[in-house]
C-alpha positions in Angstrom: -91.8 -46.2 77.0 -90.1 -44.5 80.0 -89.9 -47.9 81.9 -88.6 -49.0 79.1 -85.7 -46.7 78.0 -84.7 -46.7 82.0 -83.8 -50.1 81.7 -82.2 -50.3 78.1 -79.8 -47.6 80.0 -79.4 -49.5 83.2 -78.6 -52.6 81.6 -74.8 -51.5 80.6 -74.2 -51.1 84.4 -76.0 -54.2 85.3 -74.5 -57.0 82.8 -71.0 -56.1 84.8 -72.7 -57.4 87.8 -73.3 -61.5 88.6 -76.3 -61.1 91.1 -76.3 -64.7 93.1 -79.4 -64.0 94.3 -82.4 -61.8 92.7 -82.8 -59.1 95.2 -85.5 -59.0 97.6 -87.5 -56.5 95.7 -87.3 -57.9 92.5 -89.7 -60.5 92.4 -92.3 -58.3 93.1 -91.8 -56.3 90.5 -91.6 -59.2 88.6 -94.6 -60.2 89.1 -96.3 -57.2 88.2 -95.7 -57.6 84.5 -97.3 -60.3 82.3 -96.0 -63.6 81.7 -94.3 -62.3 78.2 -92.4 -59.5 79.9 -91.8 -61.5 83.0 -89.2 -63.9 80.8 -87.8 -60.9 79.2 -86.5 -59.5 82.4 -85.2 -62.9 83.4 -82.9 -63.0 80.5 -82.0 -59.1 81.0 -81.4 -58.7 84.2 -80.6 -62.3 85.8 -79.2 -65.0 83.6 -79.0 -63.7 79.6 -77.4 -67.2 78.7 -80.6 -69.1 80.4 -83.4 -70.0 78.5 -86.6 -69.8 79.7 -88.7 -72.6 80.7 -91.9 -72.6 78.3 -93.3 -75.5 79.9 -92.5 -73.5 83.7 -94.2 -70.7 82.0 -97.4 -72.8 80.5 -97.9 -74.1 83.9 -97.8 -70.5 85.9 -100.1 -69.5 83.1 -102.5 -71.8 83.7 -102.5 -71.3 87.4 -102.9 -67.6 87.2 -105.1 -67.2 84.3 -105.0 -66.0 80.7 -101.9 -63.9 79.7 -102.8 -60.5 80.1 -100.1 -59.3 78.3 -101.3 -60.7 75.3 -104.9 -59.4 75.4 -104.4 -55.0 76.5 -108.0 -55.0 75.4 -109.4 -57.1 78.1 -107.2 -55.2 80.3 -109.4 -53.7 82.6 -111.8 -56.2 82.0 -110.3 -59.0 83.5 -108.1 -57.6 86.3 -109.2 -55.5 89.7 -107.1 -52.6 89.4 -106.6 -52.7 93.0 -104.6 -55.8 92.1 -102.3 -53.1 90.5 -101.3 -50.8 94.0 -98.6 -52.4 95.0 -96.5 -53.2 91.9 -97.2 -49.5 91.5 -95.6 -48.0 94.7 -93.3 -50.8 93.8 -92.2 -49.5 90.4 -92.5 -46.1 91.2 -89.4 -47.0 94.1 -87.5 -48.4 91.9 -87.7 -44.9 89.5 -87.0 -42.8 92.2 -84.0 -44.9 92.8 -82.4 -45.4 89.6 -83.0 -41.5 88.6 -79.9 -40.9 86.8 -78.5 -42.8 84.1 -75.0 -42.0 85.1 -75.8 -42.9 88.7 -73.1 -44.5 90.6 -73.1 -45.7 94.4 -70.0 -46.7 96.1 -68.4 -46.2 99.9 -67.3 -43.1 101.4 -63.7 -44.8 101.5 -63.6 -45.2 97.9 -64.6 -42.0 97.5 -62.2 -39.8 99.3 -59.3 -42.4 97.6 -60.1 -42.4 94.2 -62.0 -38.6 94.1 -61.6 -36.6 96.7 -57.8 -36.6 97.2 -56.8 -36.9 93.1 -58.7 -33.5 93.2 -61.7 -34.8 90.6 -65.1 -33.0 92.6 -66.4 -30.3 91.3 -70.0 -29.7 93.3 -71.6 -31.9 96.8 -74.8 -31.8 97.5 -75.7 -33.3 100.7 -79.6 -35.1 100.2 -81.6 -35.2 103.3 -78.7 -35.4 105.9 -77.7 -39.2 105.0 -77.5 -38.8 100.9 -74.2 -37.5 99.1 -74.4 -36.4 95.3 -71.3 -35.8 94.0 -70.5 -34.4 90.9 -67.0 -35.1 89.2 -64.5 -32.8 87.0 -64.6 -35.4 84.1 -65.2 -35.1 80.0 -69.0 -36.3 80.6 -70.8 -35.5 83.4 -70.7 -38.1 85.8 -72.5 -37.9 89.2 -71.3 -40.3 92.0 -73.2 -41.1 95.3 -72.8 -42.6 98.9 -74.2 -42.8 102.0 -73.2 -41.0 105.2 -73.2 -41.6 108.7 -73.5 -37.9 110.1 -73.3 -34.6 108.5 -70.7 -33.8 111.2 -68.3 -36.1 110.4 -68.5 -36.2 107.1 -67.7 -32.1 106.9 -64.7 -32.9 109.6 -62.9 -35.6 107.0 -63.6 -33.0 104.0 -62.1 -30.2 106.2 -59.3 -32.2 106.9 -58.4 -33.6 103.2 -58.9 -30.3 102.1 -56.1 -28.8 104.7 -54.2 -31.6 103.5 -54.1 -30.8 100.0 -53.7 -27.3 100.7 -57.0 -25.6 99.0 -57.4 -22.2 100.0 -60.7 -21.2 101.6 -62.1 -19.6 98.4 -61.6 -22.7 96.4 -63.0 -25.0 98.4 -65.2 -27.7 96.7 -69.0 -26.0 97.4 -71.5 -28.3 99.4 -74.9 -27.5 99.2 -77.7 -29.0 101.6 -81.1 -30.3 100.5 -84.3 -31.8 101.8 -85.6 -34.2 99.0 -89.3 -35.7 99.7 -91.7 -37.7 97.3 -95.4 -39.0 97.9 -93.3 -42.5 99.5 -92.2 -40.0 102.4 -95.5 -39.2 103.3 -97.2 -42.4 103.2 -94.8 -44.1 104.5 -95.0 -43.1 108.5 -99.2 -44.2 108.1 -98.2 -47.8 106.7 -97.7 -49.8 110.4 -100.9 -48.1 110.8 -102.9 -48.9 108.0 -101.0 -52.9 108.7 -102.5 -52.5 112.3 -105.8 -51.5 111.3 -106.2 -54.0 108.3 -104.9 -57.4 110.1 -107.7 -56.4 113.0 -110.3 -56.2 110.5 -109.3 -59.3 108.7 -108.9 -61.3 112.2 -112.5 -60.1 112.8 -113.8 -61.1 109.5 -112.5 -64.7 109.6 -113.0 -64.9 113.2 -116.9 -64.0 112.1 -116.4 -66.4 109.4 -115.7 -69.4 112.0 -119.3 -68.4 114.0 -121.8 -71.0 113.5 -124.0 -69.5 110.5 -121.4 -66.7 109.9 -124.1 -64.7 112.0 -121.2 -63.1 114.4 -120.8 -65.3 117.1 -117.0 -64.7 117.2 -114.9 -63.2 120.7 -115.1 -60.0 119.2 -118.4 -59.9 118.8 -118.9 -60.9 121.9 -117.5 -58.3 123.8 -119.1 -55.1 121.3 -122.4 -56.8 122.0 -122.0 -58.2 125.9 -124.7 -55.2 127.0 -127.2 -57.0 124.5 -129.7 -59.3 125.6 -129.3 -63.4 125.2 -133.1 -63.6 125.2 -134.3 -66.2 121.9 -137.0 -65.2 120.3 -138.9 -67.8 119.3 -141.7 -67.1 116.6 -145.4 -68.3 117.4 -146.1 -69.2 114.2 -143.0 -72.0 113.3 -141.0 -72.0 116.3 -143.9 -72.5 119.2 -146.1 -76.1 118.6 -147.0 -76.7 122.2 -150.2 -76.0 123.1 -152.0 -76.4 126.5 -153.2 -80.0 125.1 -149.6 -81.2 125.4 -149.7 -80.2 128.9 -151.2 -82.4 131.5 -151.1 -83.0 135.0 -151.6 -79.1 135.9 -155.4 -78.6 135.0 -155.6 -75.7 137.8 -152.7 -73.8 137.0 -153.5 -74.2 133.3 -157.0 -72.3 134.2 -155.2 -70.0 136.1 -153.1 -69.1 132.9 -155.6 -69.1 130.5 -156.5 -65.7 131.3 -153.4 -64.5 130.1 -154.0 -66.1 126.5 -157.2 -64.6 126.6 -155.7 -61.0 127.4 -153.1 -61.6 124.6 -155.9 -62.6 122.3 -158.9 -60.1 123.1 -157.5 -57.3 125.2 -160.7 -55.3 124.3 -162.4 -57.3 126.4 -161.3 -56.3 129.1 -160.1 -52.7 128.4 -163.6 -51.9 127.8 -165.1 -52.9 131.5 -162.2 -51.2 132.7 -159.8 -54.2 134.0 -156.3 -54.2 134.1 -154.3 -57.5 132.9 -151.8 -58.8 135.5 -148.6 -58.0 134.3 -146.9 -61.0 135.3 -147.1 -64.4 137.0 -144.6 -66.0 138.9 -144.4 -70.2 138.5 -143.3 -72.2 141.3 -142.7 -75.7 141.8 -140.3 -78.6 142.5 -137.9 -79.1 139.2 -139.5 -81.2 136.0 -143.4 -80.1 137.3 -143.6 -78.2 133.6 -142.8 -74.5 134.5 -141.2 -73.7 131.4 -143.4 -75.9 129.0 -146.1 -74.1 130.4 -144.9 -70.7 129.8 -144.4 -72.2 126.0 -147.7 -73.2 125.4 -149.3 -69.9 126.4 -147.1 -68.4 123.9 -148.1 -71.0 122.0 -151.9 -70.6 122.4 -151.9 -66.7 122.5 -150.0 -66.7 119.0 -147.3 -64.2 120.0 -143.9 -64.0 120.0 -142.0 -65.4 123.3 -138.7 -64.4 124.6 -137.5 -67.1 126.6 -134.3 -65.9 128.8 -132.6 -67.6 131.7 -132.0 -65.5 135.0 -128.2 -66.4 135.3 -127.4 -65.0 131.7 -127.8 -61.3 133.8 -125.0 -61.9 135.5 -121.8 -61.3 134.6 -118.1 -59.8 135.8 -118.5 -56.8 134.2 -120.4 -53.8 136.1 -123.5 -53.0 134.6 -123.9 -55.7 131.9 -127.0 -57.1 133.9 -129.3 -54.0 134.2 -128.4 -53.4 130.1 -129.2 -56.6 129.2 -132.5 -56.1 131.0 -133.0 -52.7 129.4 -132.5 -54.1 125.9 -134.7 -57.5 127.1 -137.8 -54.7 127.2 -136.6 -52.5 124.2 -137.2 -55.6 122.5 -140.4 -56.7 124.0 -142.0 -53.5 123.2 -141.1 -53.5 119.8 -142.8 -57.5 119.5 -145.9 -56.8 121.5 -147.9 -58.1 121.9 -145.4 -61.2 122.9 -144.4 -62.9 126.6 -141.2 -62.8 128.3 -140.2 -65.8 130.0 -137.5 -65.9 132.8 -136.4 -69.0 133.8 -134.7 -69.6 137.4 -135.5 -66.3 138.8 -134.1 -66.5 141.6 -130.9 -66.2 140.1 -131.0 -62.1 140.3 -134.6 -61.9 142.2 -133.0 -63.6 145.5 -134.3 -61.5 148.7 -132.1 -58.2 149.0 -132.7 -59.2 153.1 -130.3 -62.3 153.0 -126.8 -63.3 153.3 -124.7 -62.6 156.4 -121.9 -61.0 154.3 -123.6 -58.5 152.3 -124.6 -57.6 149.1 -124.1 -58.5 145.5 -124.2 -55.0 144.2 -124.5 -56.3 140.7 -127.2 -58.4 141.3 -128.9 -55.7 143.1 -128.4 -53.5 140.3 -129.8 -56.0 137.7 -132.7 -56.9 140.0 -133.6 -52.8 141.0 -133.8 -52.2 136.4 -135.9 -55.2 136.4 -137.9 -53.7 138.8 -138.1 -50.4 137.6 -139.3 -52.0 133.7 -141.9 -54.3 135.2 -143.7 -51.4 136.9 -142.4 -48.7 134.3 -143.9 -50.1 131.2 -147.8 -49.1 130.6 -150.8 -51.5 130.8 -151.5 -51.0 127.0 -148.0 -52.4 125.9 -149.6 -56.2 125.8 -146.5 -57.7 127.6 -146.4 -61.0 129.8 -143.8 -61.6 131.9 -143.7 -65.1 133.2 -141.2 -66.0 135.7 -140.2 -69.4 137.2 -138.3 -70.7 139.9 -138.2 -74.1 142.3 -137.3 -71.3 145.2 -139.9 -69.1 145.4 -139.4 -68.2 149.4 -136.5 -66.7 148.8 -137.6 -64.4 146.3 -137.4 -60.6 147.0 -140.9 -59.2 148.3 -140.5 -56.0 146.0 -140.2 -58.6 143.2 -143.3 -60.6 144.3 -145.8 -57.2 145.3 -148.6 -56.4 143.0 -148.2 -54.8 140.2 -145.0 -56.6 138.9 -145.9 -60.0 140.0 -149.2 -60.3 140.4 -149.7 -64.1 140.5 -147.9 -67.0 142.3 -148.9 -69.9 140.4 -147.9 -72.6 142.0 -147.4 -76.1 140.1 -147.0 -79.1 142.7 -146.1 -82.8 141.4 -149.0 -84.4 139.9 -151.5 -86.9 141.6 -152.2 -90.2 140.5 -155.2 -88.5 137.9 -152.3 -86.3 136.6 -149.6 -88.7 136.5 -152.5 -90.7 134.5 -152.8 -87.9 132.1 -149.0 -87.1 131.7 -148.4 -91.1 130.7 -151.3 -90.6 127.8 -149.3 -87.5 126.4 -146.0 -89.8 126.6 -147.6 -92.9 125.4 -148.6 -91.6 122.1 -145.7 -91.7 120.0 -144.7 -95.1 121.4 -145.4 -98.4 119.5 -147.1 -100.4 122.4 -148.1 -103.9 122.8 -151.9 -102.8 122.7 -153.6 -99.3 122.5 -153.2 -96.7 125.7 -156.2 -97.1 128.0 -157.0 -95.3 131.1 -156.5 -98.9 133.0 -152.8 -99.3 131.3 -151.9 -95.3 132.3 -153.3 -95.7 135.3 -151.8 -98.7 136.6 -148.1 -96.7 135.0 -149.2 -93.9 137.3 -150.0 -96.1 140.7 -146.6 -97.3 140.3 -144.5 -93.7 139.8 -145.8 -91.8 143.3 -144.1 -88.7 143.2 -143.1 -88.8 139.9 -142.7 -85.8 138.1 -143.9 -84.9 134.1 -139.9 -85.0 133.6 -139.8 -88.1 135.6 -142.3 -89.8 133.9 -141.3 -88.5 130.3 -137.7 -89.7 131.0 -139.5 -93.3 132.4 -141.4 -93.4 128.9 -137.9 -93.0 127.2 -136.5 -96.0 129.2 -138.9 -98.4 129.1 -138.3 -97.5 124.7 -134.6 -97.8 125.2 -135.5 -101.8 127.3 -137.3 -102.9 124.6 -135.4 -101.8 121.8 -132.2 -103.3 123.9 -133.8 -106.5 123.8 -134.8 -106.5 120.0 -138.5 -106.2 120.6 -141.1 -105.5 117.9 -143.4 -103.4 120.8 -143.0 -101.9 124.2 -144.6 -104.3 126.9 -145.7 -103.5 130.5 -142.9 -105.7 131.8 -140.1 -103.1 130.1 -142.1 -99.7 131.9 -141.7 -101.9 135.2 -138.3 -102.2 134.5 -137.8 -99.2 133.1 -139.3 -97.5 136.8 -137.3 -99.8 138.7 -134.3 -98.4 136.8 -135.1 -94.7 137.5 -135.9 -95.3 141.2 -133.5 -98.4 142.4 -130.9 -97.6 139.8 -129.4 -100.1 136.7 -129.3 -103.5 138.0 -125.6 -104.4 138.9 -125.1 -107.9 137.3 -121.9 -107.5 137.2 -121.5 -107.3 140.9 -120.9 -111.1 142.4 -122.0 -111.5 146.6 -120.3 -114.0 148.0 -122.5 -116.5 149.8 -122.2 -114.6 153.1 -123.3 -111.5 151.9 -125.8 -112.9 149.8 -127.2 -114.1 152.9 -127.3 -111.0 154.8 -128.5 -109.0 152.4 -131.7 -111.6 152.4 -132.3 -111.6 155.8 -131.6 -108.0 155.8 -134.4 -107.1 153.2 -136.6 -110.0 154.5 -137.0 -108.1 158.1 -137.8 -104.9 156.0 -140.6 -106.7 153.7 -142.0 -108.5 157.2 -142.3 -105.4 159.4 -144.2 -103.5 156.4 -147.0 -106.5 155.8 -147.3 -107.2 159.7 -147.8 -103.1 160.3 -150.7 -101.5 159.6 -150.0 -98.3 158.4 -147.0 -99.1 156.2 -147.0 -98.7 152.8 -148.2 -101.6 150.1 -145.1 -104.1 149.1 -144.7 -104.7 145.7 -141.0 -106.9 145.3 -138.5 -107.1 147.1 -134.8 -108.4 145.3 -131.4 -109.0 146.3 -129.7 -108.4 143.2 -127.5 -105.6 143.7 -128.6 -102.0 141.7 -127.1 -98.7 141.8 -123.8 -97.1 143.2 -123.9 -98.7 146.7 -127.6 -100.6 147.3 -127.1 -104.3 147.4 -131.0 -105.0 148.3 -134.2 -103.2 147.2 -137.6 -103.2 148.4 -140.6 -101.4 146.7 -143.4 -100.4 148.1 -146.0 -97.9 147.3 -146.7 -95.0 148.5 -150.3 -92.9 148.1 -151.0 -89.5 147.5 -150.7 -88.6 151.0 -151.1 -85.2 152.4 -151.6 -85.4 156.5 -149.2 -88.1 157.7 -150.2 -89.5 161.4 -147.7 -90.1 164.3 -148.4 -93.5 163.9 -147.8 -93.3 160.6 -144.0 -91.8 161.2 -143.9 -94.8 164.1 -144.5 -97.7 161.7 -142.2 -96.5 158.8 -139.0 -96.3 161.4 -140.1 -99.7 162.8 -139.9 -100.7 158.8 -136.5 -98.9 158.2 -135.2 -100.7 161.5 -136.7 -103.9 160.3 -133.0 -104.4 158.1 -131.3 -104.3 161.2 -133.2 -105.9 163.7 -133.5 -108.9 161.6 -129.1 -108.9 161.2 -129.2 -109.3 165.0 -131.4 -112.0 165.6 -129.8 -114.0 162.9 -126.2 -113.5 162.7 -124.0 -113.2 165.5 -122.7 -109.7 163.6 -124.0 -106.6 162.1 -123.1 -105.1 158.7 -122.9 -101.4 157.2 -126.4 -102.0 155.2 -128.5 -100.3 157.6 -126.6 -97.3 157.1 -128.7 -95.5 154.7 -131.9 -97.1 156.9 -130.6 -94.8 160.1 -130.1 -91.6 158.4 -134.0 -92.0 157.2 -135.6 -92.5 160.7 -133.0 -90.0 162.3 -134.6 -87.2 160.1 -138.0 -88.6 160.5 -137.5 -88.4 164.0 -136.2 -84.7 163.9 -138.6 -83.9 161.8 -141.2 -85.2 164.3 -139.5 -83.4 167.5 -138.5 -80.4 165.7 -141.3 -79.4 163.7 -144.3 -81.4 164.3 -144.7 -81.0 168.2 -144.9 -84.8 168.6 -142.8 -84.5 171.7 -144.8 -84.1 175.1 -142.4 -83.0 177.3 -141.5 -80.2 174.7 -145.2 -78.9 173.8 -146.5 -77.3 171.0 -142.7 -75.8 170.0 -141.2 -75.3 166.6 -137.4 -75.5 167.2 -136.4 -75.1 163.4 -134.0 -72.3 162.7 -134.4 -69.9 159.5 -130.7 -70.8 157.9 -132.0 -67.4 155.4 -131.4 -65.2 158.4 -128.0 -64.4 159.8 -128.7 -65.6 163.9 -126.8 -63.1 166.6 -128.4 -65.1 169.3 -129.2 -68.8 170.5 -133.0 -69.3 170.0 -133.4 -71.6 172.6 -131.3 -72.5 176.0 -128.5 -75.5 176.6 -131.4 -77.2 178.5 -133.7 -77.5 175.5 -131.1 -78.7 173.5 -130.4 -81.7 176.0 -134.2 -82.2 176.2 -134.5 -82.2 172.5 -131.5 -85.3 172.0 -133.2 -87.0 174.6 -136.3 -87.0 172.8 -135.2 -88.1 169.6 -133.3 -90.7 171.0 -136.4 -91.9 173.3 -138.7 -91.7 169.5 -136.2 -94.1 167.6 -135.8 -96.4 171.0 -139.0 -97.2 171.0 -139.7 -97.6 167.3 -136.3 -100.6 167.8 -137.6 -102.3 170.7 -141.4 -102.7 169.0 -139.6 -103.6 165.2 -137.2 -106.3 167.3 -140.3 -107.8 169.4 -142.3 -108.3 166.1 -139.5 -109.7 164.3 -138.8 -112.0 167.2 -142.7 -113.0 167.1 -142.3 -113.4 163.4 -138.9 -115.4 162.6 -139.7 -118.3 161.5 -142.0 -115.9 158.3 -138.7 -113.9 158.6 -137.0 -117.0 157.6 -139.3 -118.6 154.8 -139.0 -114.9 153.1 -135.0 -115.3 153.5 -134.7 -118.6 151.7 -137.4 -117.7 149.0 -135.1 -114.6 148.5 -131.8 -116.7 148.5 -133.3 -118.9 145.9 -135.2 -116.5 143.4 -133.5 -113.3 143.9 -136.7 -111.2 143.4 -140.2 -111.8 145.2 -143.7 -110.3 143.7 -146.4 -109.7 146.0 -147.7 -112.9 144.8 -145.0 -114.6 146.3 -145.4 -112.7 149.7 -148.9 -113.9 149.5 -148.1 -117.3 148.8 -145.3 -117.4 151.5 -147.1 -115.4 154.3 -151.2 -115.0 153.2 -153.4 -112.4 152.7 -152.3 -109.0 154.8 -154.1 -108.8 158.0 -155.2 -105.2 156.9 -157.2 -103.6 153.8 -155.6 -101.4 152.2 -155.5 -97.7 152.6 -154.0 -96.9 149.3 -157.0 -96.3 146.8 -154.9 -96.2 143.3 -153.2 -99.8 144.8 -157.1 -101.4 145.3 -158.1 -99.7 141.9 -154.9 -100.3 139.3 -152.6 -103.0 141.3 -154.5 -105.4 143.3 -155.0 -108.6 141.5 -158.9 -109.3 141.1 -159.4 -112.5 143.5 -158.0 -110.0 146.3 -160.6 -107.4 144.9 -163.7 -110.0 145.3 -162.2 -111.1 148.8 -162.8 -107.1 150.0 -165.9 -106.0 148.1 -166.2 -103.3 150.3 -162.8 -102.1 149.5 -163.8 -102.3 145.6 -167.2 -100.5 146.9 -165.1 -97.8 147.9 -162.5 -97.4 145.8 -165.3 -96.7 142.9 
């Protein structure tokens, strides 16, 4: 009723005004009132001769819900009262400002010209220092008001018209000074405040929001957590499937492990006779030997929780992050044991304090000195494994590697031909093959990856799947795993890439002198094709032979693999007037064979029984070895792969016109088998050394013409 009557006595003053434009505060109070009121203010206040849009109205109704207006009993029911606020401050402005009926703003000009100098004020009252109430010598009270620049000047220009008019001092119009100040006054200075602090939280919210899940991956979340761990936790009982049967190829390391699971399981056991647990194992090992899958399937067999955490996720620019994030790796640990902590790549914060010429990472340091400290902190009967792997495990810190942190160095090499057998049978399973996985099909897979690692061969599996489903088949064949290794150790055939006739022609009597050098030589490795068709980024030729699970190589042995490599060459010479770039790739192998075998191996009699290899760990402040020696060693290694050229250029001279049958063959079928070298060249004057050739490769009329091979390969 008040709102009410304010505005039945405003609206005298108003209708003598023709707004343009609705002032800026009026739609918001507006649309504060219901849709009913809404349209009667319209025709009040803006355009009385307008009238309203029902259908305008229908629609907004519509949108915004049902008319509240209509319906004060569902009131409260129906709207969040803190929907109400603002139109309340709002409305409570607009009171404060239209406080007197008989209100009336105007300049400080029109004032003085139509008021002050005609003699018509009777009282000032001077609001806040910027305000001016003035009330008027008229038959009704009336009460005028206008702003003011400065209380100064505004009591100089009254001075003034007062002299001017000649009012004695005691008559003067009185001017009274007041501070006015409502609840507005005091909220007001908080509101950039209260803005600041309310767009941050909303930024955060939506920026929460956009993280995947909602579970607060966003920036700022980020930075109010960065001391937090990034360990996952993976549960045993839905997260962790692998078990130590889905491992293969690491029989002695899985043994060594199993202790662990038994710990984890039955700790009793061994807490009773008085045994301690080691409290961690360190597993080392060329990259894709199965580090981390093994680390999984103890977690997986022990059925405990496994943290899994990567060594460079320590590290980071801020100071300090690393040894909190290792503190709050353990808090956890301890709260999930028994469980296993698994840190992959190690050697990312373990690296040897010892090392690097320009000092030290005192971050790193710091990260590695709290993992130290919570290794040999934590007590026996806590139940935690920490498993640790890394390809570098030389370089690791000795402090790190002592016992009673890391007890055990597991080592994991790549897998023999047995292994490899085993990894193909775990690889072959979910494969639709041509016929069901025997031990014959896995291992002749196996003789043909040497050195292959589980990733190696898992990633061969995929390929050869990939072939065959390239080329519409119903199964995977042998033929698409021999392509599919040729792939991963030659590279994608080229097809694309056209020889001209010339190069085609070098390139055959290029690889021809390599594939005739290794069947005339004894102790070179088994040939198994040999193809001119261009594969990879920059091989235009490939040979494959067939290496065996070696592990003490002869100097002989090094001799008759750099008369092979020099074969490519050789054969370029005596058959072209010109040499090519091919042999390129061919030098840089028997140059570090060569090295190897003067620098490392002693194989050098005028140097003796010297090492001459430098630690490139450890900063050097001196020359370890004389001007002298250095001639003596380039003069040896230039003497080794001298005499491996002049014995690879007499046998190809002795053997040109087979140097020449393999050339044409090549320059009309592209690819040779070893059937074809037999064909072209006969038998090879020597058995074979390589037992996993005789047993999985060697066709069976070669097997009955070496019984005693077949003897002793079973």
């Amino acid at each position: 009723m008040f709102l009410r009557g304010s505005i039945a006595r405003l609206r005298p003053e108003l209708a003598k005004v023709r707004f343009q434009q609705p002032p800026r505060i009026a739609p918001l109070l507006v649309r504060s009132f219901s849709s009913g009121q809404q349209t009667r203010f319209k025709q009040t206040f803006f355009n009385p001769n307008e009238e309203p849009d029902k259908n305008k109205d229908n629609k907004k109704r519509k949108k915004k819900g049902p008319d509240l207006g209509n319906q004060p009993q569902d009131f409260f029911k129906n709207t969040k009262w803190t929907n109400w606020i603002f139109p309340g401050l709002v409305i409570t402005l607009l009171l404060n400002s239209y406080s007197g009926a008989e209100n009336n703003q105007m300049t400080f000009q029109d004032f003085k010209v139509n008021f002050l100098e005609k003699g018509l004020v009777k009282r000032i009252t001077v609001i806040n220092s910027s305000f001016v109430e003035a009330e008027l010598v008229t038959q009704h009270p009336r009460i005028v008001g206008f702003t003011i620049g400065s209380v100064e000047f505004f009591e100089k220009e009254l001075d003034e018209i007062q002299d001017k008019l000649g009012i004695p001092n005691n008559e003067r119009i009185p001017v009274s000074y007041i501070r006015r100040s409502s609840i507005l006054s005091y909220i007001m200075p908080f509101v950039p405040t209260l803005i600041l602090i309310g767009g941050t939280y909303y930024l955060a919210r939506q920026l929460q929001k956009r993280a995947p899940n909602g579970k607060g991956g966003g920036p700022l979340n980020n930075i109010m957590g960065i001391g937090k761990s990034k360990a996952k936790l993976f549960n045993q009982e839905t997260d962790i499937t692998v078990k130590f049967k889905d491992v293969a190829g690491c029989d002695e390391a899985k043994e060594e492990i199993m202790e662990f699971v038994t710990f984890l399981k039955e700790p009793k056991k061994y807490e009773k006779l008085g045994a301690k647990i080691p409290k961690g194992a360190i597993l080392s090992g060329p990259p894709g030997t199965g580090k981390t899958l093994l680390a999984k399937a103890t977690a997986g067999e022990a059925g405990v929780p496994f943290l899994s955490v990567s060594g460079s996720e320590f590290v980071e620019m801020y100071v300090g992050v690393g040894a909190s994030r290792v503190r709050d790796l353990f808090s956890t640990a301890r709260k999930l044991a028994p469980c296993i902590i698994f840190v992959d790549e190690i050697d990312a914060i373990g690296k040897s304090r010892e090392s690097g010429p320009m000092g030290a990472n005192d971050e790193k340091e710091a990260t590695l000195n709290q993992l130290l400290v919570e290794m040999d902190g934590f007590e026996d009967t806590d139940h935690i494994v920490v498993l640790a792997g890394t390809n570098r495990a030389d370089i690791l810190d000795k402090a790190l590697t002592r016992p009673g942190r890391f007890d055990r160095h597991i080592s994991i090499d790549r897998p023999d031909i047995e292994g490899r057998k085993a990894i193909y049978k775990v690889h072959l399973k979910p494969l639709k093959l041509e016929h069901p996985v025997t031990d014959e099909f896995a291992g002749r897979l196996a003789a043909l990856t040497p050195g292959f690692s589980g990733a190696d061969i898992s990633n061969c599996c995929n390929e050869a799947a990939l072939i065959a489903a390239r080329e519409d088949a119903e199964v995977v064949k042998l033929v698409h795993f021999e392509r599919a290794i040729e792939r991963v150790i030659a590279g994608l055939e080229r097809k694309s890439r056209v020889l001209s006739p010339e190069e085609k022609k070098t390139v055959a009597y290029h690889e021809a002198g390599h594939a005739i050098c290794g069947w005339y030589l004894q102790y070179a490795d088994p040939l198994l094709k040999v193809s001119i068709i261009p594969r990879g980024q920059g091989a235009l030729g490939y040979a494959q032979y067939l290496p065996g699970d070696e592990y003490l190589i002869s100097q002989e042995q090094f001799e008759h693999r750099m008369i092979m490599a020099l074969g490519g060459r050789v054969s370029e010479e005596l058959n072209f007037d010109d040499i090519t770039t091919g042999a390129a790739d061919d030098f840089k192998k028997i140059t570090q064979m060569a090295n190897m075998m003067i620098l490392r191996l002693g194989m050098s009699k005028k140097l003796g029984t010297i090492t001459f290899e430098t630690n490139s760990q450890q900063p050097q402040v001196h020359k370890l070895f004389s001007e002298e020696t250095f001639e003596l060693i380039d003069n040896e290694v230039k003497r080794v792969i001298n005499e491996a050229y002049e014995k690879c250029r007499n046998l190809l001279t002795e053997k040109l016109d087979e140097v020449e049958k393999v050339a044409q063959e090549l320059l009309a079928k592209e690819v040779l088998t070893r059937d074809d070298m037999i064909r072209l060249l006969g038998p090879r004057p020597f058995e074979e050394k390589n037992d996993a050739f005789k047993k999985y490769l060697l066709p069976p009329n070669e097997q009955q013409n070496h019984p005693e091979e077949g003897a002793q390969a079973a």
